[in-house]
C-alpha positions in Angstrom: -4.5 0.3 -50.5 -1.0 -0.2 -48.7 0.2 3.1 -50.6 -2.7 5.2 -49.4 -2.8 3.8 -46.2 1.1 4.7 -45.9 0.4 8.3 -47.4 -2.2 9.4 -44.3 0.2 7.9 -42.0 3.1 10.1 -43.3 0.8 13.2 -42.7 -0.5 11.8 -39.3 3.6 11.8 -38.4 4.8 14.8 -40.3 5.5 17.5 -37.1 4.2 20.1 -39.1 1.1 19.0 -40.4 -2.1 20.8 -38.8 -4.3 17.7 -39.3 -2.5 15.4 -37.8 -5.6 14.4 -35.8 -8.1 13.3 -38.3 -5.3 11.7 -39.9 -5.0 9.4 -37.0 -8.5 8.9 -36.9 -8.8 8.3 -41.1 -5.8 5.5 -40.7 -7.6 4.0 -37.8 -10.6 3.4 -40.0 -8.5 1.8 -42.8 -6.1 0.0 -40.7 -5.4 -3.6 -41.5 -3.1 -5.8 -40.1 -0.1 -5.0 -40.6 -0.6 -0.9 -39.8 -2.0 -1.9 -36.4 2.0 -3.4 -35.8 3.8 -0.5 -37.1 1.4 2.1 -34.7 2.0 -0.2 -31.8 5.8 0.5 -32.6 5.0 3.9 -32.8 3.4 3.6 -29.0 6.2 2.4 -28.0 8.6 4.9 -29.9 10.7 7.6 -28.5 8.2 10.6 -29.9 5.6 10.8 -27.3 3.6 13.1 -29.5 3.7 10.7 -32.6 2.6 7.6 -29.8 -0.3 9.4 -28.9 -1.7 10.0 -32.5 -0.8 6.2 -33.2 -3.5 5.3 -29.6 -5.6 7.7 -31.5 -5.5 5.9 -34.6 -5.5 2.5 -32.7 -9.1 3.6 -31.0 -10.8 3.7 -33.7 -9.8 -0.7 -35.1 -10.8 -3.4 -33.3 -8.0 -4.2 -31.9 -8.7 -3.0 -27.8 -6.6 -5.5 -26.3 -3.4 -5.5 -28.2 -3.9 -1.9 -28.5 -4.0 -1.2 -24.7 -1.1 -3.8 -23.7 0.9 -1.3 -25.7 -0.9 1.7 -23.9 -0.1 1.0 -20.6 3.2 -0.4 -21.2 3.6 3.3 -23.1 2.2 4.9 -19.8 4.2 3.1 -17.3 7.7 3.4 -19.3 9.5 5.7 -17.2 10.1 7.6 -20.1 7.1 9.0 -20.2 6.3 9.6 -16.7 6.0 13.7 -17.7 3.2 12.7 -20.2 1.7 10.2 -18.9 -1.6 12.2 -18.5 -1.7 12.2 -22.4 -1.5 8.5 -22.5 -4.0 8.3 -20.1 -6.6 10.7 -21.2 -6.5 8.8 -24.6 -8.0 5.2 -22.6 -11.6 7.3 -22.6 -11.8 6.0 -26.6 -11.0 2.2 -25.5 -13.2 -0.1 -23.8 -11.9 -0.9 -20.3 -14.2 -3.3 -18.6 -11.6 -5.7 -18.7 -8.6 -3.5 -17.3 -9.3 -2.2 -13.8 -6.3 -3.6 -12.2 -4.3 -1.4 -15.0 -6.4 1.5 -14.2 -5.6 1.3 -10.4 -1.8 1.2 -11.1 -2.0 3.8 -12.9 -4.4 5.9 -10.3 -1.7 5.1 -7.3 2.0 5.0 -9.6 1.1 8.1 -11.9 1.9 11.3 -11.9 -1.1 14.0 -11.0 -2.7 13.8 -14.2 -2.7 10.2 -15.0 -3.6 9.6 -11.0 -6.8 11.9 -11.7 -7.7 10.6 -15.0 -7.0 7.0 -13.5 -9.6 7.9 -10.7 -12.1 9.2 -12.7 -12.1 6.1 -14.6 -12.4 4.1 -11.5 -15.9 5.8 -10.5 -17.8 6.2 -13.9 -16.5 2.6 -15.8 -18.4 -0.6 -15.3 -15.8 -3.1 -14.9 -15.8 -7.3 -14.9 -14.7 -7.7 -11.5 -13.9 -11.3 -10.5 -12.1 -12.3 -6.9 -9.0 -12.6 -8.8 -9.3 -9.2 -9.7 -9.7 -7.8 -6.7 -6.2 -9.7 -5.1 -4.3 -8.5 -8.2 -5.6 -4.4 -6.9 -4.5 -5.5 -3.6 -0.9 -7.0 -4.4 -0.7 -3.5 -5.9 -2.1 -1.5 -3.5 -0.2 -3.5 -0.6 3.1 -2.4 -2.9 2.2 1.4 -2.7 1.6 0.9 0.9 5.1 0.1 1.6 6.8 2.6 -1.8 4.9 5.5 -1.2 5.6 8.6 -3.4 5.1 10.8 -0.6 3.1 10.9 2.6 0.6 13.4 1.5 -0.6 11.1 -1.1 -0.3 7.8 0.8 -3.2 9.7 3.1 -5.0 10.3 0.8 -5.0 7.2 -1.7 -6.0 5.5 1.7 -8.8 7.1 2.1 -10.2 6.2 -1.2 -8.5 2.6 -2.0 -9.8 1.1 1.6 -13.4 1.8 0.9 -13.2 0.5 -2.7 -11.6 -2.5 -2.3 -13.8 -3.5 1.2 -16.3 -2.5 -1.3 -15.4 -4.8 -3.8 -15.0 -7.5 -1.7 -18.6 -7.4 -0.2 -20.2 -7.9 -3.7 -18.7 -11.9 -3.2 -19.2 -12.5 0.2 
């Protein structure tokens, strides 16, 4: 098994290999153990193109949380920040319930694409939102408040953080 599971991942990495997609998703359906550590290298490798095949593979195991620690460390590396939309976009095969602080980092300290992926999240996922929860967003949010990108943004991320997180408070008082 190791030897075929080692021959689909050298096609999911070889640059000029037109497949490379359902090779990601074919080793995410055989992955065991030991080939959901090497793609959680590859996350975190230097080829942001060979990262995003190994979330790919990584949606498709059962291993959501381990596998989106090494997401969003991948998205906020600052290395990444030019393709940090392709990170992103990848989180729709993952089951965030569990990570809408992460999410709201990534909607305010992204770049344009994550930012509007991030928000998009934000309305259409049902999260687990505790009190706890909601004080981690607004550590965060208090942070961008006083490191804003730019004032154009500021004004607007206002406009949509302060209702949510009133919001969000409401549903425990």
């Amino acid at each position: 098994m190791q030897e075929e599971i080692q021959k689909v991942l050298n096609r999911m990495c070889d640059p000029k290999e037109d497949e490379a997609y359902h090779f990601a998703d074919k080793l995410g359906a055989m992955a065991d153990e030991e080939t959901k550590n090497h793609l959680i290298t590859l996350v975190k490798g230097d080829n942001w193109e060979i990262a995003y095949l190994a979330c790919r593979a990584l949606s498709k195991t059962s291993w959501n949380e381990e596998s989106l620690d090494a997401i969003f460390e991948a998205i906020f590396d600052k290395k990444n920040k030019s393709v940090q939309g392709a990170f992103a976009q990848i989180l729709e095969e993952f089951d965030l319930a569990e990570r809408f602080v992460d999410i709201f980092r990534v909607y305010l300290f992204g770049n344009f694409k994550a930012s509007t992926l991030a928000k998009d999240y934000l309305d259409s996922v049902e999260f687990d939102i505790t009190p706890r929860t909601i004080r981690k967003a607004e550590k965060h949010w208090n942070h961008y408040l006083h490191n804003p990108e730019d004032e154009g943004s500021l004004i607007l991320k206002k406009s949509e953080v302060e209702p949510m997180l009133q919001e969000l408070k409401e549903l425990f008082s």
